[in-house]
C-alpha positions as a LaTeX table, in Angstrom:
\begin{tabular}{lrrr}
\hline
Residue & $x$ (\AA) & $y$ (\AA) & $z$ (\AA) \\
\hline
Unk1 & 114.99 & 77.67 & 53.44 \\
Unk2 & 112.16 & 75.50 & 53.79 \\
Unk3 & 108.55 & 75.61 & 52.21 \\
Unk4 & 105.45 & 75.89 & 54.45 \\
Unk5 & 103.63 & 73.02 & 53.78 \\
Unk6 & 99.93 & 71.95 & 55.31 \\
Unk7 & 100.19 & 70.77 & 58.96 \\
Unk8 & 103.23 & 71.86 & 59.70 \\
Unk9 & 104.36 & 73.96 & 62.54 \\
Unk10 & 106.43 & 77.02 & 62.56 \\
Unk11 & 107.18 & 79.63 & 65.37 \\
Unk12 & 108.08 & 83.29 & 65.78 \\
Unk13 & 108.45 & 85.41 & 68.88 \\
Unk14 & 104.87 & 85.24 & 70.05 \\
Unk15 & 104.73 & 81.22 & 69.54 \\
Unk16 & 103.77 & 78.63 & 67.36 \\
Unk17 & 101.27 & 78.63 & 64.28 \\
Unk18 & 100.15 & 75.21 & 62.21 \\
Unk19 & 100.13 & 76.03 & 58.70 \\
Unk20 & 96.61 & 74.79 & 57.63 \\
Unk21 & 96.78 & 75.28 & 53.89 \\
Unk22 & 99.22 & 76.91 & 50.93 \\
Unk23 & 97.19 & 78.01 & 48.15 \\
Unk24 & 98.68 & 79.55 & 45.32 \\
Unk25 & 101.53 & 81.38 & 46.54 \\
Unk26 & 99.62 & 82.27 & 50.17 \\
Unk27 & 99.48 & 80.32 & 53.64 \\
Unk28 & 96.43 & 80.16 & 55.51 \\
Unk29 & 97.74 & 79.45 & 59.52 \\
Unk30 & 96.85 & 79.80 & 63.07 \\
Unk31 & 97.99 & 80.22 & 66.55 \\
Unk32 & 96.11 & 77.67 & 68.99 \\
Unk33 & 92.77 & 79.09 & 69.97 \\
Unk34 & 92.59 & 82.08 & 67.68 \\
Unk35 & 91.06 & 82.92 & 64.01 \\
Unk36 & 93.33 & 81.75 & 61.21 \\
Unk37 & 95.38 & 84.51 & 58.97 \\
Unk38 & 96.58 & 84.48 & 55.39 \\
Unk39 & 100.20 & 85.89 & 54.92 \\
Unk40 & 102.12 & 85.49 & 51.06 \\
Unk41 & 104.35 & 82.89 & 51.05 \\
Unk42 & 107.78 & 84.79 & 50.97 \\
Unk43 & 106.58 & 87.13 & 53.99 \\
Unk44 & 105.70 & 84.20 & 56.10 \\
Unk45 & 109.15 & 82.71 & 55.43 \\
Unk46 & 110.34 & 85.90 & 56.83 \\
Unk47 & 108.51 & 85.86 & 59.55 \\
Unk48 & 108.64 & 82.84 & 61.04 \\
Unk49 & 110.81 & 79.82 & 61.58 \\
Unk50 & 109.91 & 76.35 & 61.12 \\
Unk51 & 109.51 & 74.47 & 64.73 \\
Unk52 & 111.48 & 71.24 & 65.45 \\
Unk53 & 109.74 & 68.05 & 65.17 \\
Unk54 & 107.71 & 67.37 & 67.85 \\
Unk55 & 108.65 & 63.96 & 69.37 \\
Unk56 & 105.34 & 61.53 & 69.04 \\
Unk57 & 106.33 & 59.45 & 73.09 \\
Unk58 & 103.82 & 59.88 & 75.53 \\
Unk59 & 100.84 & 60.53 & 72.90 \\
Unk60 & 98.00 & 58.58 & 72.73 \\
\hline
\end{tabular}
């Protein structure tokens, strides 16, 4: 399983969160337009899944 790492994106039932920071064994994330939480590492693995790659066409 894959490692949250800073600006990624990864989902769970209720949507998607950006992963703004992993500091020393926690990640610091947030859903679009609401406060930022701080889960451990190892329980946000098993919370969420990481999102497929968002395709970069069409942004400017």
């Amino acid at each position: 399983m894959s490692e949250p790492v800073r600006s990624q994106h990864w989902q769970d039932a209720d949507g998607p969160v950006r992963v703004m920071a992993v500091v020393e064994g926690y990640v610091v994330a947030r859903r679009k337009g609401a406060a930022p939480f701080l889960m451990s590492v190892r329980e946000f693995k098993g919370a969420f899944t990481l999102a497929a790659p968002q395709s970069s066409e069409g942004r400017s």
